[in-house]
C-alpha positions in Angstrom: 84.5 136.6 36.4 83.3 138.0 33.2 81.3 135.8 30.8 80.5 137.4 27.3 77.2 135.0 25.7 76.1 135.4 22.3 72.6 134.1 20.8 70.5 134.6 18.2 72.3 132.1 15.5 69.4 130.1 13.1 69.4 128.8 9.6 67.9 131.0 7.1 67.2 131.4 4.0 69.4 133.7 1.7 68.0 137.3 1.5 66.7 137.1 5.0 67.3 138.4 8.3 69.0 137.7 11.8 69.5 139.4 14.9 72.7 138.4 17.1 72.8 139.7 20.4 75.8 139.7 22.9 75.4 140.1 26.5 78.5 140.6 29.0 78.1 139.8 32.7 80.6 141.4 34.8 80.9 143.0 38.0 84.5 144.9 37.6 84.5 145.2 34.0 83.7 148.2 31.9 83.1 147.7 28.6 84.1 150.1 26.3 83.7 148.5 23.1 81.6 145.6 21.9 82.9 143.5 18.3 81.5 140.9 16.4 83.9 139.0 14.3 83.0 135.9 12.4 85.6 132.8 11.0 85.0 130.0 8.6 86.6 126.7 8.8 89.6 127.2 7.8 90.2 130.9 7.6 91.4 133.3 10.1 88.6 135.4 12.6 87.7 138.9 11.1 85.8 141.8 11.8 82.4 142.1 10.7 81.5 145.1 12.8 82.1 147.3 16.2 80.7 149.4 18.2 82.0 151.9 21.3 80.3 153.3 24.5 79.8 156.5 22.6 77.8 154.6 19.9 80.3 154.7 17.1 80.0 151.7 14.4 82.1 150.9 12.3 81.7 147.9 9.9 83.4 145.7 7.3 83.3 146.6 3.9 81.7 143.4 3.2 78.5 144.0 5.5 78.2 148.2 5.1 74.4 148.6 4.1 73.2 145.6 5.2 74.1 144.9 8.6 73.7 147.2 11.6 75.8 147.0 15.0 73.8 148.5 18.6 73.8 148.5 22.2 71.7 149.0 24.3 72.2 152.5 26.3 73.5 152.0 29.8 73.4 147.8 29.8 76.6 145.5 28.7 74.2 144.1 26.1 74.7 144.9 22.2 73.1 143.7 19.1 73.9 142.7 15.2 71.3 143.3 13.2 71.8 141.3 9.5 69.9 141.8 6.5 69.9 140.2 3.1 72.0 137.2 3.8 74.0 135.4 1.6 75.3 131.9 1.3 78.1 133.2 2.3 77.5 134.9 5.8 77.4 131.3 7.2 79.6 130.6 10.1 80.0 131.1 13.5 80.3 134.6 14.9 81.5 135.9 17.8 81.1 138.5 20.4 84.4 140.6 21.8 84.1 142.5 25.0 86.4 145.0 25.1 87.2 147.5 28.6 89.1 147.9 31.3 89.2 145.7 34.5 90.8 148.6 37.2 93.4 149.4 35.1 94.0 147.0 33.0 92.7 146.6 29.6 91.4 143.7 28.6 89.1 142.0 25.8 86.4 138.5 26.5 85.7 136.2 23.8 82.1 134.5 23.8 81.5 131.1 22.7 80.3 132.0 19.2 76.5 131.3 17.8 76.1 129.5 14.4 74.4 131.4 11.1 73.6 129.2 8.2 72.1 130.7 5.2 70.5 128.5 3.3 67.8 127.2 0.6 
């Protein structure tokens, strides 16, 4: 069973910082790329950022410079760094797992943790 849990959601104030972190437990699974993707009420999930086993990032447009995407090297556990948070960075984001099970490739959705910026 794979079970992908995020934390690190808080309320803050705009301009500050949070760090998500993601951590996949699995016994068959190897993860090839970890994602974290947000969605507002109302609007459909997007990327924010990803990164692979080989330590590429890549990042939204709306997040270059200001948030930074990690794992840590050798463990199923990666990290979102965000700086200078604005109003409109709150909602909830979410972890994807993405690897191989065997064969197959497959992709594990976590739960989501809350961000809210705020005065």
């Amino acid at each position: 069973q794979v079970q992908v849990v995020e934390s690190g959601g808080d309320l803050v104030q705009p301009g500050g910082s949070l760090r998500l972190s993601c951590v996949v437990s699995a016994s068959r699974f190897r993860v090839y790329a970890m994602n974290w993707h947000r969605q507002a009420p109302g609007k459909q999930r997007e990327l924010v950022a990803g990164i692979t086993t080989h330590g590429y990032p890549e990042y939204a447009d709306f997040v270059k410079g200001r948030f930074a995407i990690s794992r840590d090297s050798g463990e199923n556990t990666g990290h979102l760094q965000m700086s200078d948070l604005k109003h409109e960075a709150t909602t909830v984001y979410y972890c994807k797992a993405e690897g191989t099970i065997g064969d197959e490739m497959v992709g594990y959705w976590g739960q989501g943790t809350q961000v809210t910026v705020a005065s």
